[in-house]
C-alpha positions in Angstrom: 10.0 3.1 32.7 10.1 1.7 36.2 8.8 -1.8 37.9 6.1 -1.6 40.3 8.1 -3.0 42.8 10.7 0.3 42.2 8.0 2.9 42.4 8.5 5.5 44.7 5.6 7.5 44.9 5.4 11.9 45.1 3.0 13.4 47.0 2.0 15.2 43.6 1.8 11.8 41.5 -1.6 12.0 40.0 -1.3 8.9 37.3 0.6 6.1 35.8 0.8 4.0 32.9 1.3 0.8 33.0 2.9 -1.3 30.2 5.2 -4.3 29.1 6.2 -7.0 27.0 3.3 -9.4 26.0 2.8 -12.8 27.2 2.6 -15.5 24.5 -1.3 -15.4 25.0 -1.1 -11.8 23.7 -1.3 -9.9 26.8 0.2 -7.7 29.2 0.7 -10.0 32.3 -0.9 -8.2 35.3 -3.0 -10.7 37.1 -0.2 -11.1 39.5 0.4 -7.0 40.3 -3.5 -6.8 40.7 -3.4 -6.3 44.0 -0.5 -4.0 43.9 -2.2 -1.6 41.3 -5.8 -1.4 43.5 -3.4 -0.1 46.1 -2.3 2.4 44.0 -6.1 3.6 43.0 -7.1 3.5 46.3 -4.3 6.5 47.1 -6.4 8.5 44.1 -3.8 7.8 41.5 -5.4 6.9 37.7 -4.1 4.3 35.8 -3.7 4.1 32.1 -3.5 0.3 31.1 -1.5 -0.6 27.7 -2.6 -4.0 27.8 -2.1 -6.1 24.3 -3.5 -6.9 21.4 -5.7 -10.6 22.6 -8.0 -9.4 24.6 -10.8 -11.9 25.6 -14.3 -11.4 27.6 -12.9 -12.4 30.8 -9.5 -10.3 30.8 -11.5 -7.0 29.9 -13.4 -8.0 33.1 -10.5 -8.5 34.8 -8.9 -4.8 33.4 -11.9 -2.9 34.3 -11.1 -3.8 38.1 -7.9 -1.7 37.7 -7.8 0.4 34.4 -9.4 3.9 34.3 -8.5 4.6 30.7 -6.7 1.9 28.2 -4.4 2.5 25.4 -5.2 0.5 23.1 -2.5 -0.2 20.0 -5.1 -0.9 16.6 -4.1 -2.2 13.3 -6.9 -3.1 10.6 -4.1 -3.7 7.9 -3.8 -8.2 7.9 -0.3 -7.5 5.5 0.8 -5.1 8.1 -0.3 -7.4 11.1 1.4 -10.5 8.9 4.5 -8.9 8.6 5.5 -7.5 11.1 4.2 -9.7 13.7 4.7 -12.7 11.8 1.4 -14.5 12.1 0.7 -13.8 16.2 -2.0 -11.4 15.5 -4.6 -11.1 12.5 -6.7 -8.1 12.3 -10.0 -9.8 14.0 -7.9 -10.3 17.1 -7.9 -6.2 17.4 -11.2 -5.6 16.5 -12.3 -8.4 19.0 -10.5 -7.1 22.0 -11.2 -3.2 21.3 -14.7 -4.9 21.0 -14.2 -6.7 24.3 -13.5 -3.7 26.3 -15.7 -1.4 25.3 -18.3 -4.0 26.0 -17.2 -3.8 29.7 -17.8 0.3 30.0 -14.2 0.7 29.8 -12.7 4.2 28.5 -10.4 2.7 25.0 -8.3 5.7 23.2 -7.2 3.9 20.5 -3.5 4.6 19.0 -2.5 4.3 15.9 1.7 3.7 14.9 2.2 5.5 11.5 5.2 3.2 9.7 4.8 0.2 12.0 5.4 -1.3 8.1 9.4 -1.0 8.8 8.1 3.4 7.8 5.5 2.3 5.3 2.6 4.0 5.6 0.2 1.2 4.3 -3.3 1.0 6.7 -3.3 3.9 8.9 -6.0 5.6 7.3 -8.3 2.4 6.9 -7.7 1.8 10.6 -8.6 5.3 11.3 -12.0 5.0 9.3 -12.7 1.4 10.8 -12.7 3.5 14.5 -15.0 5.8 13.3 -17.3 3.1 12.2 -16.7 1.7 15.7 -18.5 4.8 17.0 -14.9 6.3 18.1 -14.5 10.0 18.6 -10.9 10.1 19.2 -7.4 8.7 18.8 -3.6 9.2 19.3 -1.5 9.3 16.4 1.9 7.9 17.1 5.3 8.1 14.4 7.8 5.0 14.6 11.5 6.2 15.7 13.5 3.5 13.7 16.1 1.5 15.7 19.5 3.3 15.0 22.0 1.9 13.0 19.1 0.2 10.7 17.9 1.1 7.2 14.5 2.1 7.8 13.3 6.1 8.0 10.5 7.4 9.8 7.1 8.5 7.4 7.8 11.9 6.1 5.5 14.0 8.4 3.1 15.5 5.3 2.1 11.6 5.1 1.5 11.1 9.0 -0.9 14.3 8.6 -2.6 13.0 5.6 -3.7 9.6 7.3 -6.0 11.7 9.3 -6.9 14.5 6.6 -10.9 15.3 6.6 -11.6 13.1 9.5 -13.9 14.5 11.9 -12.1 13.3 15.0 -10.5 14.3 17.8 -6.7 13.8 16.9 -3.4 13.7 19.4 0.0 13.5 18.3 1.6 11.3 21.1 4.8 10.9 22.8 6.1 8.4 20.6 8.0 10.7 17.3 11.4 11.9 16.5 12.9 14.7 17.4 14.6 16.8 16.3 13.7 19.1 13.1 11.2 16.3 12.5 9.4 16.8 15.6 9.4 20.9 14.6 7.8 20.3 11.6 5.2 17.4 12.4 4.7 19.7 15.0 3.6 22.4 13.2 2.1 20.7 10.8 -0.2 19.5 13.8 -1.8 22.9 15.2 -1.9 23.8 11.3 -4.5 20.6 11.0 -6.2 21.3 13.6 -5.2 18.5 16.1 -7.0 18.5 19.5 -3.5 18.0 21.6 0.4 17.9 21.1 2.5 16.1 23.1 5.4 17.0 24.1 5.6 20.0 21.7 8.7 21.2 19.6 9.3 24.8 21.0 8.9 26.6 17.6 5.3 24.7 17.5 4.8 26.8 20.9 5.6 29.8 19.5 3.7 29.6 16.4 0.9 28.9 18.3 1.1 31.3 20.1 1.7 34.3 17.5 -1.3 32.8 15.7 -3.4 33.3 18.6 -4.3 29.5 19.4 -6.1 28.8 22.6 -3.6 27.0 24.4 -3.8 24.8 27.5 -1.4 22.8 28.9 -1.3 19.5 30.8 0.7 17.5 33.1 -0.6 13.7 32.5 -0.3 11.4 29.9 -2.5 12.5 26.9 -5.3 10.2 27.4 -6.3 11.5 30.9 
């Protein structure tokens, strides 16, 4: 991931996303590369925002100047939040901003990180369900990759398909997985289940595909887009 300041831009570049570390307020500071990201728009390049989890009325006004699409982390789980985030979010502070942008006619495709529990999978599903209440048609299904050297495992893949089993949505597996045989077989599992997109896919996934005669098209852009 590169600063804005150390962008150098192709002639080809048709996006970016934009991330970061969260201010103690919750939030993505970007106020101050404002002006530096309408620059960017004005050249025709989209911009995926990842901007936080405290999202009030007046910074969803504020990200609707210079987001075209946001990805949106969502927990619903309040032991989940409390644990691993240690009492800086609850679960009304992410249904209040998701609420808050969408309010301002922005594009939100939520994402959802299967064993943010330290690999539990404890929520996912709920959270799931709670977008579909929302009025949400899709979302991104992400797999924590464990820090190395630490005790905890990724979800077994069968589990990571099962917290979207039945749900009549339109389901991505993102960017964010192991790799590995674990990305071959949550992979495959995937275009088995009927996923709208792969990321990134394993090259046996490919080829499955294609000797089952899947309709395949391929992208260049971050998933969202």
């Amino acid at each position: 991931m590169k600063s804005l300041s150390n962008l150098h831009l192709s002639k080809d570049l048709k996006s970016l996303l934009i991330s970061g570390g969260v201010n103690p307020q919750g939030i993505v500071p970007f106020m101050d590369k404002k002006d530096e990201i309408l620059k960017l728009k004005a050249k025709g390049i989209r911009v995926n925002f990842h901007p936080g989890a405290k999202i009030d009325k007046n910074t969803a006004k504020a990200i609707k100047e210079i987001a075209d699409v946001i990805s949106f982390d969502f927990i619903s789980d309040e032991y989940t939040i409390k644990q691993v985030y240690k009492g800086f979010y609850n679960a009304d502070d992410y249904i209040t901003s998701i609420e808050n942008l969408i309010n301002n006619n922005i594009r939100v495709v939520p994402h959802i990180l299967c064993g943010v529990l330290y690999g539990n999978i404890k929520g996912e599903r709920k959270a799931i369900l709670r977008l579909k209440e929302m009025g949400f048609n899709e979302a991104v299904l992400l797999v924590l990759r464990p820090p190395k050297d630490s005790d905890i495992h990724s979800p077994e893949p069968e589990k990571i398909i099962d917290v979207v089993k039945d749900i009549d949505m339109n389901i991505t597996l993102g960017c964010m997985r192991p790799g590995g045989n674990y990305r071959k077989k949550i992979d495959i599992l995937a275009a088995q289940n009927n996923f709208s997109t792969i990321v990134m896919p394993h090259p046996e996934c490919e080829r499955y595909c294609m000797e089952n005669d899947y309709i395949i098209e391929k992208g260049d852009e971050c998933c969202v887009f």
